[in-house]
N, C-alpha and C positions, 0 to 999 in steps of 0.2 A: 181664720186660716184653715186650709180645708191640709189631711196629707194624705197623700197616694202609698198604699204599702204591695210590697212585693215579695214574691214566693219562691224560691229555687226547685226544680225538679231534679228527679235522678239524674236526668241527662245532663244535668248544671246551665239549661236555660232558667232563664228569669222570667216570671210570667208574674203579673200585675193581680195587688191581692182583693179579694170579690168588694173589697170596701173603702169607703173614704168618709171620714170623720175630720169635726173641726177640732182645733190646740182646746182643748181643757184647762192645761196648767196656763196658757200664754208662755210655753217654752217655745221656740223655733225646734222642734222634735229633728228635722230634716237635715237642718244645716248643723244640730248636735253628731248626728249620726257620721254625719260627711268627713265632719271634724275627726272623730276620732279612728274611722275606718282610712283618714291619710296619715294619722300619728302608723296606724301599721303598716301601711303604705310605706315608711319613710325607707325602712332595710335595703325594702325592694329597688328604689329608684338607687340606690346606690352599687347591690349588684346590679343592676342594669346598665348603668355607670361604668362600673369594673370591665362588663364585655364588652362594650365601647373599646374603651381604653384597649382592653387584650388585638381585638380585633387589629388596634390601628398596629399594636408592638408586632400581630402575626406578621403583617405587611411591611414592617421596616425588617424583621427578623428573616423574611423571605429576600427582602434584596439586598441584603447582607450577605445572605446564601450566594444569590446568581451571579454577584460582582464578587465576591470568594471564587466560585467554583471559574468565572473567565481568568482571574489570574492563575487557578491552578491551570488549567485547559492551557492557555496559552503559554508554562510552561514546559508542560508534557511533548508540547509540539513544538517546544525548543531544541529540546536533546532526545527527541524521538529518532527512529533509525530513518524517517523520510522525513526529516526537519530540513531548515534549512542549513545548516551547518553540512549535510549530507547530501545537499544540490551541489552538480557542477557545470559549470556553461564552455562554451564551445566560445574559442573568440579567433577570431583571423585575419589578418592583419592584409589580406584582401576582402575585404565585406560583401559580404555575397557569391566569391565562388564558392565556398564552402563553409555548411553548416552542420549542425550535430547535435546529438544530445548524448549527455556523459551520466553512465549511471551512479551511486554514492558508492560503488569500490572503485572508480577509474583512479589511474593515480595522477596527481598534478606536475604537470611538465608542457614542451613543448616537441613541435615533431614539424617536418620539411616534406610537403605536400607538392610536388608538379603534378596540375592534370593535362596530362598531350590528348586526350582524345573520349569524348562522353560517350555512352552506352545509346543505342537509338534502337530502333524498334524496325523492324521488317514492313515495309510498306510498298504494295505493288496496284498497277491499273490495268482495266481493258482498255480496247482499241476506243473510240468513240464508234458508238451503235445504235441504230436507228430504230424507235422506238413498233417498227413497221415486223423490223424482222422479224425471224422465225427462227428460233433453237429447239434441235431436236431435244426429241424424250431420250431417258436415262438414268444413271448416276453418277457420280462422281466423289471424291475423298479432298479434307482439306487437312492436311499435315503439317501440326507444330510443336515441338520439344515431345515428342513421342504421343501425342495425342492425336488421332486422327475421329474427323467429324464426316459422316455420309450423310449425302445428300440424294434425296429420289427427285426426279424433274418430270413430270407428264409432261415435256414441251409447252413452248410458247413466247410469247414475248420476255424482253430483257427484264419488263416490269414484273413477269410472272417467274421471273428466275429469282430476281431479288427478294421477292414475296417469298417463295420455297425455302428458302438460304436464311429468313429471319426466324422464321417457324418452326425451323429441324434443326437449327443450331442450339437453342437450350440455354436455360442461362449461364452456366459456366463454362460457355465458349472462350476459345484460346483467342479469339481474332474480334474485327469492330470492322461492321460493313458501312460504306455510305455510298452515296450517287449525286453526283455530278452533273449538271444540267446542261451541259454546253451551246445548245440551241434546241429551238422549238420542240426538235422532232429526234434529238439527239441526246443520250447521256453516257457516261462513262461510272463504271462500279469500279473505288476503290476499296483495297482488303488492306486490314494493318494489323499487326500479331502484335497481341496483349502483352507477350514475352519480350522481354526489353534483351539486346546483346544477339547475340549469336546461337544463343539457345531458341528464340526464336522466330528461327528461319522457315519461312510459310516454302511448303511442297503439295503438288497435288498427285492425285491418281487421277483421271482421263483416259476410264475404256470406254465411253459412248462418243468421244470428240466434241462433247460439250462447253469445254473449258478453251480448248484449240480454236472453236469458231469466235470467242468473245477475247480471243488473244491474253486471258491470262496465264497462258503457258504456249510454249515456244512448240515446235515438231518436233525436239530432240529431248526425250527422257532418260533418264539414268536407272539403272539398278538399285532397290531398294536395300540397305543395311539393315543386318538383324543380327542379334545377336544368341546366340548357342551354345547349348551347355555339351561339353563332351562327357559321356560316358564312362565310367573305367573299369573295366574287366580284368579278373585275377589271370587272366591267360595270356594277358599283351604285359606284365612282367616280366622284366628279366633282368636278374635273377629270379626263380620261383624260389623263394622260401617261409618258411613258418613265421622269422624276422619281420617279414612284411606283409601285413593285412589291408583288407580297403572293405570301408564301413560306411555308408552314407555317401559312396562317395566321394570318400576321402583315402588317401595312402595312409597308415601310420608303419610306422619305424621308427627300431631303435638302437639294435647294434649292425646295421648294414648301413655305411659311409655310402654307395655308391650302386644304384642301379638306374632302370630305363622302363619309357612306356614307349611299346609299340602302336603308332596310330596313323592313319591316314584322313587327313581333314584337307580338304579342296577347298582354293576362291576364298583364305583365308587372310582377311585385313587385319589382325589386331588379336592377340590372344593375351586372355588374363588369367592372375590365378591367388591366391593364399597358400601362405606358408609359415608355421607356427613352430618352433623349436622351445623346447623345454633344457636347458644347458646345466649340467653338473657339475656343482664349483668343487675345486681339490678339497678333501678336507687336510685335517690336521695332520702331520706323518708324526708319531711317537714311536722310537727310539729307546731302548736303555742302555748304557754306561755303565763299565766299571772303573772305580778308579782306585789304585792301590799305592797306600802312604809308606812311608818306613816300616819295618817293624819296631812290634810293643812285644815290651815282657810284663808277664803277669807272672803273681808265688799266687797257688793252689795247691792248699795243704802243706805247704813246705815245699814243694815242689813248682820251680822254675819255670816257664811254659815263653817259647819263645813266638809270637805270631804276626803275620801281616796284617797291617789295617786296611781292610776294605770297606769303601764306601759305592754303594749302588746310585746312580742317577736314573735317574727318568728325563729326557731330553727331548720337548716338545716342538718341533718347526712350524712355525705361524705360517695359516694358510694363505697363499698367494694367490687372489683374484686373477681367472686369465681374463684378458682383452684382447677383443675380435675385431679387425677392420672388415673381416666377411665370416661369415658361419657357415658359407657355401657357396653352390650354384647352379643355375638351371639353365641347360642348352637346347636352345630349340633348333635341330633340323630341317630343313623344308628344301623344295627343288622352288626356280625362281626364273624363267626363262630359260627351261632347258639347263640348267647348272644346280648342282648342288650347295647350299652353303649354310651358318651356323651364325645361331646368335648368341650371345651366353648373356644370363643376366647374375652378376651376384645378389648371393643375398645377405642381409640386413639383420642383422640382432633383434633393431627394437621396428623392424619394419613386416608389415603383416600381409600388405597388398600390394601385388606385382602386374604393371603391362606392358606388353612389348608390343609396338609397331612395326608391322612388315611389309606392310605396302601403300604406295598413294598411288596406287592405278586401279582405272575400275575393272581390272581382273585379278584377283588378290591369288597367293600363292598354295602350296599344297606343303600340310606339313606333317613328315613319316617318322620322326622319332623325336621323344623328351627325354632328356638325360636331367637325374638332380644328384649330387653328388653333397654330404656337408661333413667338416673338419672338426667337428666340436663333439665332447661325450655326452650324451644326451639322448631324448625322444625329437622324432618330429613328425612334423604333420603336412602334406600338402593336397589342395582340394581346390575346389572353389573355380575350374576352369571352365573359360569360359573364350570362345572363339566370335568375332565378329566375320560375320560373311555376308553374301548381297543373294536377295531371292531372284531367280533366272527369269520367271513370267511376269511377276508384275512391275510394270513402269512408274518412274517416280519421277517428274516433271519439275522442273525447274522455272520460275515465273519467267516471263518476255519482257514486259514494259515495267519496271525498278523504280520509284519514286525515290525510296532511300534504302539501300541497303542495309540489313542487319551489320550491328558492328558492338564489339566489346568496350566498357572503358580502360583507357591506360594510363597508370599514373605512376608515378615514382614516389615511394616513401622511404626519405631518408637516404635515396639514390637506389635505390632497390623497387626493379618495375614489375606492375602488378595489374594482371587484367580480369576485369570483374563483367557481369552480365547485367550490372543497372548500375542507376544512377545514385540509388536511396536507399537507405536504411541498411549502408554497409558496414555491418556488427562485426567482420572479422580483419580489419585491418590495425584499430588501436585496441588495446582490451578496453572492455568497459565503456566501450565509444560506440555509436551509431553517429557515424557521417551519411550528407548528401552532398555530393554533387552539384554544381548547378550551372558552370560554365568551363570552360579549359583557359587553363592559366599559362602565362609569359615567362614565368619565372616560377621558384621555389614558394610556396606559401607559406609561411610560419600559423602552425595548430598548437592554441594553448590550451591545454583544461585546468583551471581554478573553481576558486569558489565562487558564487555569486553572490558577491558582495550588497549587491539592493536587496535580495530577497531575505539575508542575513540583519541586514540595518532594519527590515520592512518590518520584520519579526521582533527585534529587540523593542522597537519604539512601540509597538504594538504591547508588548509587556511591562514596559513604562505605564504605558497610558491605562491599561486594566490595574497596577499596582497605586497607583495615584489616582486613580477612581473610587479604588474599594479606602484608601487613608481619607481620601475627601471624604467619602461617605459616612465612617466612624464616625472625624472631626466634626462633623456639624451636628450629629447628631449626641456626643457626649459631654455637653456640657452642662455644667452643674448652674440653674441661677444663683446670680450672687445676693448673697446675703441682705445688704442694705434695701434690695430692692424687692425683696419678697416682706421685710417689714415693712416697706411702704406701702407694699398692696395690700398688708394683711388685714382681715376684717376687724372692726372697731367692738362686734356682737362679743361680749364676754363669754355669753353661752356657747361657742362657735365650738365645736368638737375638735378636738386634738387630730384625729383622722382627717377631718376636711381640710385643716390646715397642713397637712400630708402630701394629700390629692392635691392641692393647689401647688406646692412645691413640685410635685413630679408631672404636674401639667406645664408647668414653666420652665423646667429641665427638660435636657434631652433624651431620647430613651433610651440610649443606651449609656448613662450617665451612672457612674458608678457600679456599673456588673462586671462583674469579676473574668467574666468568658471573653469578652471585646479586649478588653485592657491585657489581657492574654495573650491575642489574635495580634493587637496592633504590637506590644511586646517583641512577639517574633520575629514579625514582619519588619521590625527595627535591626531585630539581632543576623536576619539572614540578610541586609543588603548591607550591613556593615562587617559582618564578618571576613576573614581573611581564607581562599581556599588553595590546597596544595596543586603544586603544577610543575612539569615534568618537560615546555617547552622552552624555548629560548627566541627570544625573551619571554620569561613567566609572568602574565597578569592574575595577580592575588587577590584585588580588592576592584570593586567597580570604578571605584573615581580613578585607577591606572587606564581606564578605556574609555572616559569622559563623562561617565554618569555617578555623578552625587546630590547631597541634600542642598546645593546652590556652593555657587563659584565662591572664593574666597574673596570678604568683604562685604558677603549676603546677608541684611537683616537678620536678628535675631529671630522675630518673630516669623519669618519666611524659612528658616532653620528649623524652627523647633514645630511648626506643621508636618516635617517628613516626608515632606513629596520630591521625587527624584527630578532631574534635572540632566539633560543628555546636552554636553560639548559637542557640537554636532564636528565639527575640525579633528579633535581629539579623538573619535569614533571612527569619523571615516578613514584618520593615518592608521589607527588601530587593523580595522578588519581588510585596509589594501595592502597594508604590509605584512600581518601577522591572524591571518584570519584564523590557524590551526594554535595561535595562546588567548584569542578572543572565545575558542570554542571549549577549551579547557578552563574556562575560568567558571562559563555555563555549565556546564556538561562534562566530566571527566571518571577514568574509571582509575582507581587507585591498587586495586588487585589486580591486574591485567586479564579479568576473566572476561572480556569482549560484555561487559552487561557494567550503564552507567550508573554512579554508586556515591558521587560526589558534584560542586559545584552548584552554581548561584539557580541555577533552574531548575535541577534536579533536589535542591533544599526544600526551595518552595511549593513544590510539587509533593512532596515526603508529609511534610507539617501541615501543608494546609487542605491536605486530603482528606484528614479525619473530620474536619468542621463541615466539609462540603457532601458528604454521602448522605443519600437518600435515605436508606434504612442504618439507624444506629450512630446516625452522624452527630457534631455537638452542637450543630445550629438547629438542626432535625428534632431533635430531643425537645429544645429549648422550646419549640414552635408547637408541636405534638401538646406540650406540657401547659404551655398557654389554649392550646382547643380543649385541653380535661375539664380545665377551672371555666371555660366557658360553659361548655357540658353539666359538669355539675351545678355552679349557677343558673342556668334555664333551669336546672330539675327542682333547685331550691324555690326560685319564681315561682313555676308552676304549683309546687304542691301550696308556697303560701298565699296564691290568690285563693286556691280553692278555702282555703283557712280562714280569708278573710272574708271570701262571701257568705261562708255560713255566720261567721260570728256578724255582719251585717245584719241578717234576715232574723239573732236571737238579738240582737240590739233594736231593732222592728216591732218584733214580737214584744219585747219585755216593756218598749216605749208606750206602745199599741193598748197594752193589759193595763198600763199606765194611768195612760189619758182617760181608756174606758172608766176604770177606778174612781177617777178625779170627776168623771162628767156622775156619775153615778151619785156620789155623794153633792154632787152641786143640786141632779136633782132632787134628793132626797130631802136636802136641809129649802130646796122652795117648795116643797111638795108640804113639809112643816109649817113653813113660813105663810101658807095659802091656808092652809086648818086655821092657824091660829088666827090670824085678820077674820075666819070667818067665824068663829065662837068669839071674839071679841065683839 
């Protein structure tokens, strides 16, 4: 038998030793060595084992975590402030005139919608034009809701006007150009304003007659409207006093009830203005009293003393708010065909902006004096004026050929008529409501806003099913093997170690069988869907099985009972949140303090308790997992240092065998090296 011996270097490679020699003793030197380098082996294979095992617990301990953290998740975005509990739908009992969307403060009710008439859009054409013609050079101006767009034209064809018109319009043009092909050698440019309503009504300027030859404007232009700030000067007062100041702009006063501004404003359609009053409520009037009783006698010193009893009051009269149907008023002056005549507007307490119309001719009036007079003790202020007039030189054209004229919508709400300038996304009629528009209706609409119910049921079932995921999950995995059947498996080797028969138990169990942290977790999650929470509506639901979810219908298996997984009445649920959606939302979700922050109920429990298991840093599943990677950590490190442990004591088990055998062959030849003298002296 020949054996191979082997050397370890620094580096802890194995390099083959310079020699090979045969057994001396007739021991198997090799398969001795082997032997007892797996007796120390044996540790090893078993932490190796151990992180196995850990490995597989990180990975059940992890999705323990992720189906923990969906039931918390899904109930944070129960009783969140954009949950659904906090959705509300738009329903109308004509489908499809009218849609909306309701924000989580609109309040639930119903409202009477007529729509007589939808919002449309400014839409005008040229004549039909011959792709041949010729339009002169120039520019021209396209006017909509106060934006005006210029255009430069170096002449030329229709097709070189529309080209012009695309390129210098910009992208956040008011209007949308197209063309029209009506034959070979013929097309027509239609113009539509962006602006929906009567805001936008498309106007052009046409000083080169560019606009006049393709007929999108008629011969006859109007006067442009502008509007103008009047100026106010301390010398067109009257009265001039120290009382009255003007600062910005502005008049202020405060003990002069009643003066006037001198002005002369021509060709005047419309003046506006602000006016602000600061009002001085009474205060208190106190008063003293005397009030004198009978006389009293007094002895002082012996001496009789005969006097009247007075008693002093203090007599306070409660201040009495005044109330104002006007606080004043402002007369505007002005001549009007040759006649003089006055407008007076009152003014308003809680009203801040004022306008007065004076003419619908396109020659507006001239106006020579403002009177403001006000009745209340107090400061005020007035400013802000502002005159609409028409510029004399340039022309404002009015389209020719109308496809659809600009128009408002008008609708009645609740018999009260109401004209808007679109169709959609009208936020100021219900609170909390954005309606659209979508057709004009026959009759009165009925507008409800509730709750929506499907995305409420969509939500709960959703939180069943993440709750009955993470109990599935536990149940399978903690169960203890029983008894009888781990002494059937157990091994028959007497020698078998008390730890192996351990390992084998808890390879046959589940892993989370017996820990104190799950049995905790599933604990809870018993006590919060059984629990009872306080509530404040009518009808009040306390308990889940009042809203159709419990542990199975009554007459459910035992065994189907005692697993703990919920079970939603789906009948029971849906009368629940169609009739009573605001006692289904309180049973989830409720605040017990009234401090607007939720603090109680069945999603805000589980959300509370089972958020300490589910955090990433410092959590209790987080810890558990962390805690299993240490013991793997330090096992490799244990590993590692006892192989290197094991390969030396190898190489002195080598050596010592090696010194051995030498030994042994040594004396074998010694005693035939004897054996050979002696045979030859015999």
């Amino acid at each position: 038998m020949l054996f191979l011996f082997f050397t370890i270097t620094k580096e802890g490679k194995r390099m083959p030793a310079p020699f090979a020699t045969p057994s001396a003793s007739g021991i198997d030197v090799p398969k001795v060595i082997k032997q007892l380098i797996e007796i120390e082996r044996e540790p090893l294979r078993r932490l190796e084992e151990d992180n196995r095992r850990n490995e597989i617990r990180i990975q059940a301990w992890e999705e323990l975590r992720t189906k923990t953290k969906k039931l918390v998740d899904t109930s944070r975005e129960i009783y969140s402030f954009a949950g659904p509990f906090a959705i509300r739908k738009i329903v109308s009992d004509d489908e499809g005139s009218i849609t909306g969307i309701a924000s989580p403060n609109a309040e639930e009710g119903s409202q009477r919608i007529h729509v007589h008439q939808l919002a449309k859009a400014h839409k005008i054409r040229s004549k039909e034009i011959s792709k041949s013609e010729v339009l002169p050079k120039g520019k021209f101006q396209i006017l909509i809701d106060g934006k005006e767009t210029e255009i430069q034209f170096a002449g030329g064809s229709i097709e070189d006007l529309e080209k012009a018109i695309r390129q210098q319009s910009g992208k956040n043009v008011s209007f949308e150009l197209s063309k029209v092909q009506t034959s070979d050698q013929k097309v027509v440019l239609v113009l539509t304003s962006k602006v929906m309503g009567s805001k936008g009504k498309i106007q052009f300027k046409d000083p080169d007659g560019i606009l006049k030859q393709i007929e999108w404007i008629g011969p006859k232009g109007k006067k442009e409207e502008i509007q103008e700030i009047l100026t106010l000067q301390k010398e067109n007062l009257s009265p001039q006093t120290e009382e009255i100041q003007i600062k910005d702009n502005t008049v202020f006063f405060e003990n002069t009830n009643h003066f006037s501004l001198d002005v002369a404003l021509k060709n005047v359609l419309e003046v506006s203005f602000s006016f602000e009053a600061t009002i001085e409520e009474p205060k208190e009037e106190v008063r003293p009293t005397i009030h004198v009783d009978p006389v009293i006698k007094k002895e002082i010193e012996g001496i009789e003393i005969t006097l009247p009893q007075i008693e002093r009051v203090r007599i306070t009269e409660p201040m009495q708010p005044q109330t104002y149907q006007e606080i004043g008023s402002v007369k505007i002056f002005y001549v009007s065909q040759g006649m003089m005549k006055e407008q007076k507007i009152p003014l308003q307490k809680n009203q801040k902006e004022y306008t007065l119309k004076l003419s619908d001719q396109d020659e507006g009036v001239e106006i020579t004096k403002i009177e403001i007079s006000k009745n209340y003790k107090g400061k005020g202020q007035i400013g802000k004026f502002q005159y609409k007039t028409q510029k004399e030189k340039e022309i404002v054209f009015e389209p020719l050929h109308v496809i659809e004229p600009p128009q408002d919508a008008v609708l009645q709400v609740n018999g009260v008529e109401l004209r808007r300038t679109q169709n959609e996304n009208l936020v100021d009629i219900l609170p909390g409501v954005s309606l659209n528009l979508h057709k004009t209706t026959t009759r009165e609409v009925e507008i409800r806003v509730e709750h929506d119910v499907s995305k409420i049921k969509e939500k709960i079932k959703e939180w069943v099913n993440a709750y009955n995921e993470l109990i599935t999950f536990i149940r399978d995995n903690d169960q203890f093997q029983k008894q009888e059947d781990f002494q059937i498996q157990r091994s028959a080797n007497p020698n078998e170690k008390i730890e192996d028969g351990l390992r084998k138990l808890e390879d046959a169990s589940g892993i989370f069988a017996g820990d104190a942290t799950v049995r905790r977790l599933v604990s809870l999650l018993g006590s919060i869907v059984s629990s009872a929470y306080p509530s404040r509506t009518n009808p009040a639901f306390r308990t889940l099985p009042q809203i159709g979810i419990s542990t199975g219908k009554p007459g459910s298996s035992w065994q189907d009972v005692k697993r703990g997984l919920l079970v939603i009445d789906e009948e029971t649920l849906d009368t629940a949140l169609k009739n009573h959606p605001d006692s289904v939302k309180e049973l989830f979700s409720s605040d017990r303090n009234e401090d607007a922050i939720v603090d109680n109920g069945v999603a805000y429990k589980t959300y509370e308790e089972l958020s300490p298991y589910v955090k990433m840093a410092g959590g209790i599943i987080t810890s558990r997992i962390e805690l299993l990677k240490e013991q793997i950590k330090t096992n490799e490190k244990i590993i590692y240092n006892k192989e290197l442990s094991i390969m030396r004591k190898e190489d002195m088990l080598k050596s010592k065998f090696g010194n051995m055998e030498g030994t042994i062959q040594n004396m074998k030849n010694t005693q035939k090296f004897l054996e050979n003298r002696l045979k030859t002296q015999d």
